[in-house]
matplotlib code that plots the C-alpha trace (Angstrom):
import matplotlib.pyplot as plt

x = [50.0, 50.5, 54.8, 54.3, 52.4, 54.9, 57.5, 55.9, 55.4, 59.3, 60.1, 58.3, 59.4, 62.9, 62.1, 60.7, 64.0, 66.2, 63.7, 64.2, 68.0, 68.0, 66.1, 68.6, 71.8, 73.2, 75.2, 72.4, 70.1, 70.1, 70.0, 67.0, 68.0, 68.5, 66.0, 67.3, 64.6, 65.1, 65.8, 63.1, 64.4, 63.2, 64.8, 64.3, 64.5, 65.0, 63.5, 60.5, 60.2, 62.8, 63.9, 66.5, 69.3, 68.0, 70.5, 68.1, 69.8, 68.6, 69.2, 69.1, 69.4, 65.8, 66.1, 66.3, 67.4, 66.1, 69.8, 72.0, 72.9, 72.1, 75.5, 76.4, 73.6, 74.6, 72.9, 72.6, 69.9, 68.2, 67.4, 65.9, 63.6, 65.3, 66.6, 69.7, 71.7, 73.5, 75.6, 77.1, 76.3, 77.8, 77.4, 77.5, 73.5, 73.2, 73.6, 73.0, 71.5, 71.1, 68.1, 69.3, 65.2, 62.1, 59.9, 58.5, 61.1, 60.4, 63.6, 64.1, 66.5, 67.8, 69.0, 70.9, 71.9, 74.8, 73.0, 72.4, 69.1, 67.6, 64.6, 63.5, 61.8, 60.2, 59.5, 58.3, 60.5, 58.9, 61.4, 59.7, 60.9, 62.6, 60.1, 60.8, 60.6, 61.0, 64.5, 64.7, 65.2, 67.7, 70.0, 72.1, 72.9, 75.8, 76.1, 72.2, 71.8, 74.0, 74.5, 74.1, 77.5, 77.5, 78.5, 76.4, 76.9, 73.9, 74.6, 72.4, 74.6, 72.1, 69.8, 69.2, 67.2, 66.7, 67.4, 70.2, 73.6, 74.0, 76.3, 73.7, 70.9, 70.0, 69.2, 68.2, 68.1, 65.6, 67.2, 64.4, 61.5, 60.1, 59.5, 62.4, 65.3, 68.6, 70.4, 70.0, 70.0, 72.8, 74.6, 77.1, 75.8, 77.1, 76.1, 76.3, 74.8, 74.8, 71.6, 72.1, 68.4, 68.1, 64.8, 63.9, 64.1, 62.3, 65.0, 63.6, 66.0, 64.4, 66.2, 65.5, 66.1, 67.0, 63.2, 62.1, 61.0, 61.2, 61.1, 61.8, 62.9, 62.3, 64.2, 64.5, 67.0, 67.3, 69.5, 70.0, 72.0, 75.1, 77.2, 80.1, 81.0, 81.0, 84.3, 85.6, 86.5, 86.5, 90.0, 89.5, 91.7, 94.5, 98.1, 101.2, 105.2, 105.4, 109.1, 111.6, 109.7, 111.1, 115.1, 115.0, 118.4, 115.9, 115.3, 116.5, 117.7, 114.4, 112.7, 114.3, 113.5, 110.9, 108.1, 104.5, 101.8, 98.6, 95.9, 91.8, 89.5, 89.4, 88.1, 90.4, 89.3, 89.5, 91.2, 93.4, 91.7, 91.2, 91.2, 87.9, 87.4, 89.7, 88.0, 85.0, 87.0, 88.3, 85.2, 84.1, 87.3, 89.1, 92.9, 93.6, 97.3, 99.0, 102.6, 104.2, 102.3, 99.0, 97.1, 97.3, 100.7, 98.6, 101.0, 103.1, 102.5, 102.2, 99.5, 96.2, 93.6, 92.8, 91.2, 88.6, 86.6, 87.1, 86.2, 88.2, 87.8, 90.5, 92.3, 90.6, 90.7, 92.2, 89.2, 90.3, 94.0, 95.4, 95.7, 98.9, 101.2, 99.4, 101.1, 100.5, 98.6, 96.3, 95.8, 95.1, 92.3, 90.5, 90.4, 89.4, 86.6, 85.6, 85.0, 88.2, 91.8, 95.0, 96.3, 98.8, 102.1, 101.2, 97.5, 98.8, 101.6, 98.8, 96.0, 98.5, 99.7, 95.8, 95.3, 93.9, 94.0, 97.3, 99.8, 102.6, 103.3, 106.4, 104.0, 100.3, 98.5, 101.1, 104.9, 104.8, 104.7, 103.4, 99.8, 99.6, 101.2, 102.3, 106.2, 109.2, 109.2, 105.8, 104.3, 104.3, 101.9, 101.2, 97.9, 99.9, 103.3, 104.8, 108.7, 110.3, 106.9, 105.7, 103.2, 100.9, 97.2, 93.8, 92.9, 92.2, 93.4, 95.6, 94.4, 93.8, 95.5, 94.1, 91.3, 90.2, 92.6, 93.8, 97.2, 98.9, 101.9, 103.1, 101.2, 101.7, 103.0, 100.6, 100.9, 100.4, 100.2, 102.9, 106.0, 109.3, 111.7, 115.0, 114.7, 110.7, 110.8, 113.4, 110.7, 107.4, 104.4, 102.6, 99.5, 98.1, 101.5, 100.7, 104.3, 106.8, 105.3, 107.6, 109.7, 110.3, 109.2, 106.1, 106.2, 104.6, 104.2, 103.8, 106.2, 105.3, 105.0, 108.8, 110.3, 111.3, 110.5, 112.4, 109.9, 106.5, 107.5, 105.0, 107.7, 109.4, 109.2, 109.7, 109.2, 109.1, 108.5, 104.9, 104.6, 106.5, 104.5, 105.9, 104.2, 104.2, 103.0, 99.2, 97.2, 94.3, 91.2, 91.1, 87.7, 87.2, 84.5, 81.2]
y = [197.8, 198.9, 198.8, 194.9, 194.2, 195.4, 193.8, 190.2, 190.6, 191.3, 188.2, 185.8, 187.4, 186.7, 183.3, 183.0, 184.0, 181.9, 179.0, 179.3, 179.9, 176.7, 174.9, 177.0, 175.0, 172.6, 170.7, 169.4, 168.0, 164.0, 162.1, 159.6, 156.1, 153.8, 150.8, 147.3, 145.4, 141.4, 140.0, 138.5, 134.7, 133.7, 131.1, 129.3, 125.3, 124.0, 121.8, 121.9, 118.4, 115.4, 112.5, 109.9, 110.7, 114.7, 117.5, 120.3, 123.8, 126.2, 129.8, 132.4, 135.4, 136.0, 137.6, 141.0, 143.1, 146.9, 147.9, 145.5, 144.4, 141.1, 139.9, 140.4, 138.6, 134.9, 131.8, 127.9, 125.4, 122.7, 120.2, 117.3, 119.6, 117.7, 121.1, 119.8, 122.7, 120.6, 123.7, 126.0, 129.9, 131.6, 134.3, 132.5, 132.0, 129.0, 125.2, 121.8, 118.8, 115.4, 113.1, 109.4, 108.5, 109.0, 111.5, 115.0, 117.5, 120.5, 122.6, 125.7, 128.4, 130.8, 134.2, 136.4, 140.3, 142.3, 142.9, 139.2, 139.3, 135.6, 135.2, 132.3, 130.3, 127.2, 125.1, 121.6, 119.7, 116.5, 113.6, 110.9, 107.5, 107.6, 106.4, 103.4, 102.7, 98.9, 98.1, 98.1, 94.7, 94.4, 92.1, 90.8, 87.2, 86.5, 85.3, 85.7, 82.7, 79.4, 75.9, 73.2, 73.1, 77.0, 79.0, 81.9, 84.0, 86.3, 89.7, 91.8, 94.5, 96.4, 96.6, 99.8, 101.4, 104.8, 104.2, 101.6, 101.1, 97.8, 96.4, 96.3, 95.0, 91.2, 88.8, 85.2, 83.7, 80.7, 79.7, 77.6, 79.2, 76.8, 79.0, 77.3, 79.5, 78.3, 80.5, 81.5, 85.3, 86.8, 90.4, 88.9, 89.8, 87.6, 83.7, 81.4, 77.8, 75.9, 74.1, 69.8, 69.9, 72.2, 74.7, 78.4, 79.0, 82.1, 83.4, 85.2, 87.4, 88.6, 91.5, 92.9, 96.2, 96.5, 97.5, 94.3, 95.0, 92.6, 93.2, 91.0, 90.9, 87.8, 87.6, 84.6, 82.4, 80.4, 76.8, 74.8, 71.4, 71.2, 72.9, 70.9, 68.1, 64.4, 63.8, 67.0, 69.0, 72.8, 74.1, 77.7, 80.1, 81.5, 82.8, 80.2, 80.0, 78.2, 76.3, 74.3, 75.9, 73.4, 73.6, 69.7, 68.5, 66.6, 69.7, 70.8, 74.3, 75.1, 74.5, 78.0, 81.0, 80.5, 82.6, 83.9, 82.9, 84.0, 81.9, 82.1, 78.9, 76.2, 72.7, 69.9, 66.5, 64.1, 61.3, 60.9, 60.5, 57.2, 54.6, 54.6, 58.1, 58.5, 55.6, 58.1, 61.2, 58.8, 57.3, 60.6, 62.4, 59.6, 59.0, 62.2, 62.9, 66.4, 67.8, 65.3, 62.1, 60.6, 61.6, 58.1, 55.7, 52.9, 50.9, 50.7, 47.2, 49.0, 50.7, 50.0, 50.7, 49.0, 49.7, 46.7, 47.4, 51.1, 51.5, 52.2, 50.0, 49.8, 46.9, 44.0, 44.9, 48.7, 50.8, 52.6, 52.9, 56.5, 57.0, 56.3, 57.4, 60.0, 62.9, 66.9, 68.0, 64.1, 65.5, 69.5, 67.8, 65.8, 68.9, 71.2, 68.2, 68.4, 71.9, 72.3, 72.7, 71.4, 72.9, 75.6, 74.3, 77.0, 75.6, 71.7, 72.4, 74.7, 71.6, 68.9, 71.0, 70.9, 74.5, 76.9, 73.9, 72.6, 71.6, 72.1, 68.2, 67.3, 65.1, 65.2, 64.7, 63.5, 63.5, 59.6, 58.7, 55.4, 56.9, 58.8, 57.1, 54.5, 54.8, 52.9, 51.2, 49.8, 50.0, 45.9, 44.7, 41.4, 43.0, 45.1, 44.4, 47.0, 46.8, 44.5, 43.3, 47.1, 48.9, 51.8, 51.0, 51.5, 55.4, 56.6, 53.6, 55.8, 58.2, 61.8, 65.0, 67.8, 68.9, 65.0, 65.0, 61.2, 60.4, 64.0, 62.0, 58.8, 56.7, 59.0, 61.9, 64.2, 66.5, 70.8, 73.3, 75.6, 75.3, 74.6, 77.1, 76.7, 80.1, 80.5, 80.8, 84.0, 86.2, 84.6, 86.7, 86.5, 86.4, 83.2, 82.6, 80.7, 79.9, 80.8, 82.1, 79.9, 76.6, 73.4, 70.8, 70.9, 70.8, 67.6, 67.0, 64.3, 61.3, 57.8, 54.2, 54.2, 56.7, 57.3, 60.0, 62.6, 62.9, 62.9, 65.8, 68.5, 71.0, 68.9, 69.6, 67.9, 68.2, 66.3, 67.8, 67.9, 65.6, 62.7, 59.7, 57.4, 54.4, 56.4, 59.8, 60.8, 64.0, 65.3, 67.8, 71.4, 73.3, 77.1, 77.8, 79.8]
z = [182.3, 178.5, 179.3, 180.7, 177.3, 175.3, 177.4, 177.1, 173.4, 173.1, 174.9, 172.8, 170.0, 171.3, 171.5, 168.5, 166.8, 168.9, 167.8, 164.2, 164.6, 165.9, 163.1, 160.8, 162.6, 160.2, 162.4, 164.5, 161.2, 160.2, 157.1, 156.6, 156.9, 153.9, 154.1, 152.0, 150.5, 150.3, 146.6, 144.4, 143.5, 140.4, 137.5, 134.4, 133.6, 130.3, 129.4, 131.8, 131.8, 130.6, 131.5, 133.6, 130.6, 130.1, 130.9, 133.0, 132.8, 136.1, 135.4, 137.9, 136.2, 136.3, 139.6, 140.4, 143.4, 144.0, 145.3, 144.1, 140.2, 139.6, 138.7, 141.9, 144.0, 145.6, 144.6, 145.2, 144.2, 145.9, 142.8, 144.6, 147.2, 150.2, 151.3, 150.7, 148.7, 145.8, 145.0, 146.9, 147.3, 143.8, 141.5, 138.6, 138.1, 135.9, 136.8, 135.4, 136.7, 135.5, 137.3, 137.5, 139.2, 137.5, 139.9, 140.1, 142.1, 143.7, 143.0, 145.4, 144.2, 146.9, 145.6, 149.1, 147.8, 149.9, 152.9, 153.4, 152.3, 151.3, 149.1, 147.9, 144.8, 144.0, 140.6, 140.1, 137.3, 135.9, 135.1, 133.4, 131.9, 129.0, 126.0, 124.6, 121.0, 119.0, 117.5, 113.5, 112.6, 109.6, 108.0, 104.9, 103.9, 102.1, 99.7, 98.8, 97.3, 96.9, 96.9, 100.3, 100.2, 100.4, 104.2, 104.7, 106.8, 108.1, 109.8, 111.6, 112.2, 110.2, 112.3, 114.5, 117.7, 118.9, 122.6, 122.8, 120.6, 118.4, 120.6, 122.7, 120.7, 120.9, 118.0, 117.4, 114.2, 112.8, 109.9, 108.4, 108.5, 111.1, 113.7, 116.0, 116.6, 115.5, 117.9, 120.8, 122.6, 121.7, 121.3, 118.4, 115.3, 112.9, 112.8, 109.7, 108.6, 106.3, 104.5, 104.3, 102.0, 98.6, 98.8, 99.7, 103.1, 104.7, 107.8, 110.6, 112.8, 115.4, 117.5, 121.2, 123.0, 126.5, 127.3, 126.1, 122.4, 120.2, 116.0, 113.4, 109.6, 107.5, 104.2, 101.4, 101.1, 98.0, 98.5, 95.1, 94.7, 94.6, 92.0, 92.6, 90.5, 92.0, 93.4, 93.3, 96.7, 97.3, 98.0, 99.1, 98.6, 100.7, 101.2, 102.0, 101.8, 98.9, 98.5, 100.2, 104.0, 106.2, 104.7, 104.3, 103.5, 100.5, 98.6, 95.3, 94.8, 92.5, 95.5, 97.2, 97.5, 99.8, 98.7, 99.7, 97.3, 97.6, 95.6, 94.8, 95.3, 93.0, 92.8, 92.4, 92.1, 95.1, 93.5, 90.3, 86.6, 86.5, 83.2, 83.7, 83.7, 80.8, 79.0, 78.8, 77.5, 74.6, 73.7, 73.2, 71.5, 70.3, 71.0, 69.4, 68.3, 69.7, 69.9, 68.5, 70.4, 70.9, 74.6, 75.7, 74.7, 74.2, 72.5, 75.7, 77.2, 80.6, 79.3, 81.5, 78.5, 75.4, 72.3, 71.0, 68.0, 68.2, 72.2, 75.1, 77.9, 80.9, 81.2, 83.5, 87.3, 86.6, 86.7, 89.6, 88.7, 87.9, 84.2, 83.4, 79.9, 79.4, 77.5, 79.3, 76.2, 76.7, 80.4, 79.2, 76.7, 79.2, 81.6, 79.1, 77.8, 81.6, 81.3, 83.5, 83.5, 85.1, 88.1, 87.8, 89.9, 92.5, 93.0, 93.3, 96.3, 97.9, 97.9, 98.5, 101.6, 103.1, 101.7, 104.8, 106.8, 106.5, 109.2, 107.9, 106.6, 105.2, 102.9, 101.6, 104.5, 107.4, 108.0, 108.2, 104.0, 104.6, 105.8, 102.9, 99.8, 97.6, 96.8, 96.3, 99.7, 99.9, 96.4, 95.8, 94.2, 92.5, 90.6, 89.1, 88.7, 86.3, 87.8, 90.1, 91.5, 92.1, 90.7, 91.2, 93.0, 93.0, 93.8, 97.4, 99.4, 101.4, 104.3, 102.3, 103.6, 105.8, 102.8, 101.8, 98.7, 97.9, 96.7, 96.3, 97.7, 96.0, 93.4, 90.3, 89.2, 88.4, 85.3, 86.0, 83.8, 84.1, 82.1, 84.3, 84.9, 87.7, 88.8, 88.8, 92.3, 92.1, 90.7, 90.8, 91.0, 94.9, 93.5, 91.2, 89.6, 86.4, 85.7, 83.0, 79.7, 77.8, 78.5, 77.1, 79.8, 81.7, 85.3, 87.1, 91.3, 93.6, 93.3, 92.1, 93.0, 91.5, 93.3, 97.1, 99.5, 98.6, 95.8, 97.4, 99.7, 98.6, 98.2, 95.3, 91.9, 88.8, 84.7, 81.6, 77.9, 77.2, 74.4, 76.8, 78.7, 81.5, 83.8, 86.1, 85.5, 85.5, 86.5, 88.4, 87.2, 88.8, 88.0, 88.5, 90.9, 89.8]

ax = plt.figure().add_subplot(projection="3d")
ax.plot(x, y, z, "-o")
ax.set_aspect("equal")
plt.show()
């Protein structure tokens, strides 16, 4: 009995041994298994909220993975929250959206790590309208004040608005102050007017955004009479090919080179001085002698004025005749008396060719002479027959040229200031060329009653020395303007 005892405790013994041998194999133990944890999606928008114009930024790099880096976990957003991805699985973890409809969206970000693991994340993003605020009505007049004869121009260009460009921008102006708009909506800027009654007029512009807000800016306009003498007409200024410009087989050779001038505004006086006119100057000068010669040859028979008792009266019937035998310096005095001058040579061709409104007429005003003035062919006249039944005539009875001048054609040769020179034209200056600074002669422009087309072309030019008169040669006043 003891021997099967110790025989029993030897065998389990044994297998006791065999038992931990066993646990002691290497070959038969296992490694735990790895277990992958799903991603947590998160992301930032900025701004939070915005609106229909607002660029929203989406950025992923907020999320995390427990075994993966987050550079190298996949994303793609869903910006409108129609489950629609609008991009397209990436690592690149930041994305921009622009919202072209007001509303709230309920972005989802998915974020998917290496074992295909996708987690997701939602955010509301608020897109409102975009706030809008009233233009800033502005706007200049120029010039600021002036005459009824005067072109302003208004410009609102000036004005301003934190949502829309100029461009833009409507405006209406209501020139008067009356509360009816003198122009309609409008997206041009500029508009001008000009006032028929002197006064001070209070302008309204009035400018609306494309949400409907209106502003307005009311400024003062003063409007006086006008400044410009009776019978007077404003030529103003501009740049023309001054010379022979149509190669007529008429012109001279001091009619060439043709040449660019550029001259400033002036006023020149509708019609030529008259006796009348005249009459006044020497009533109040006298009959002054200068150079050599009195103003006016009233000794001439041909003379249309006549001195009674020490006054100056014209000659019955010629009021409105052109002054006639006048000498340059009797035409400089009654400009200067006038508070004006006489037309430099440049100035007269400019005006007789219809200034920036010419066409380009052979003569003052039209191609046809007989329109436009009194020569050689059809200057009869039996009140006023100074040679072979001919004579000049009463001022303005002709049609005028393109700016309302009478008589720059025909009728009398008027007197200018410059002295004349043959080669002027070779090296004249472009701008306001007030002739030689020297001579002998004067230069006078125009034709006469006495003389035949080829003088009343506005490119011909002519001379006589100052202190000289003729029955045919007169003048015309040319003020500066203000």
């Amino acid at each position: 009995m003891k021997k099967l005892k110790t025989s029993l405790l030897f065998l389990a013994s044994l297998i006791l041994l065999i038992l931990c041998a066993g646990c002691n194999d290497d070959s038969s133990s296992t490694e735990p298994e790895i277990v992958n944890t799903a991603p947590t999606a998160d992301f930032m928008v900025n701004p939070e909220n915005g609106t229909i114009e607002t660029l929203f930024t989406f950025d992923a790099s907020y999320s995390s993975d427990e075994e993966d880096e987050v550079d190298d976990l996949m994303v793609r957003f869903d910006f409108d929250g129609d489950n629609q991805f609008d991009t397209d699985w990436t690592t690149e973890k930041t994305a921009t959206h622009i919202y072209d409809t007001v509303g709230n969206y309920m972005v989802k970000l998915e974020v998917k790590d290496s074992g295909e693991m996708i987690s997701e994340k939602v955010k509301e993003v608020v897109v409102n309208e975009i706030p809008n605020t009233a233009p800033t009505a502005d706007f200049m007049v120029n010039p600021e004040n002036g005459t009824i004869e005067t072109l302003f121009t208004f410009d609102a260009s000036y004005s301003s608005d934190e949502e829309d460009s100029i461009d833009d921008l409507m405006v209406r102006f209501d020139f008067d102050g009356d509360n009816q708009f003198d122009t309609d909506w409008t997206t041009e800027k500029t508009a001008t007017h000009t006032y028929d009654t002197a006064g001070n007029y209070m302008v309204k512009l009035e400018v609306k955004d494309s949400g409907e807000l209106v502003s307005e800016k009311v400024k003062e306009v003063v409007v006086n009479e006008s400044s410009v003498p009776e019978d007077m007409i404003l030529v103003e200024g501009g740049t023309f090919n001054m010379g022979n410009v149509i190669d007529d087989p008429y012109g001279n050779e001091d009619e060439k080179p043709v040449h660019e001038v550029t001259v400033g505004s002036f006023y020149m006086s509708k019609y030529e001085v008259t006796n009348a006119e005249y009459c006044e100057f020497l009533n109040s000068e006298g009959n002054q002698e200068e150079g050599g010669s009195t103003w006016l040859n009233i000794t001439d028979p041909a003379c249309h004025i006549e001195e009674s008792n020490g006054v100056f009266v014209p000659k019955s019937g010629k009021d409105d005749y052109p002054v006639i035998l006048v000498t340059w310096y009797g035409a400089k005095a009654y400009c200067e008396w006038k508070d004006g001058r006489l037309p430099t040579e440049a100035e007269w061709e400019y005006a007789a060719r219809g200034g920036n409104s010419s066409n380009g007429y052979k003569y003052a005003g039209s191609n046809n002479l007989d329109e436009v003035a009194w020569y050689y062919s059809n200057s009869e006249n039996p009140d006023n027959n100074m040679y072979g039944g001919k004579g000049s005539h009463i001022v303005g009875q002709k049609l005028p040229n393109e700016i309302e001048i009478y008589d720059m054609s025909g009728n009398a040769w008027e007197w200018c200031n410059d002295w004349y020179d043959l080669e002027y034209y070779s090296n004249s200056p472009s701008n306001n060329p007030q002739g030689p600074s020297s001579g002998e002669k004067r230069v006078f422009r125009g034709g006469s009653w006495r003389h035949h087309e080829k003088s009343a072309r506005v490119a011909n030019r002519s001379y006589g020395p100052p202190s000289a008169s003729g029955f045919n040669v007169g003048f015309r006043l040319v003020m500066n303007t203000k």
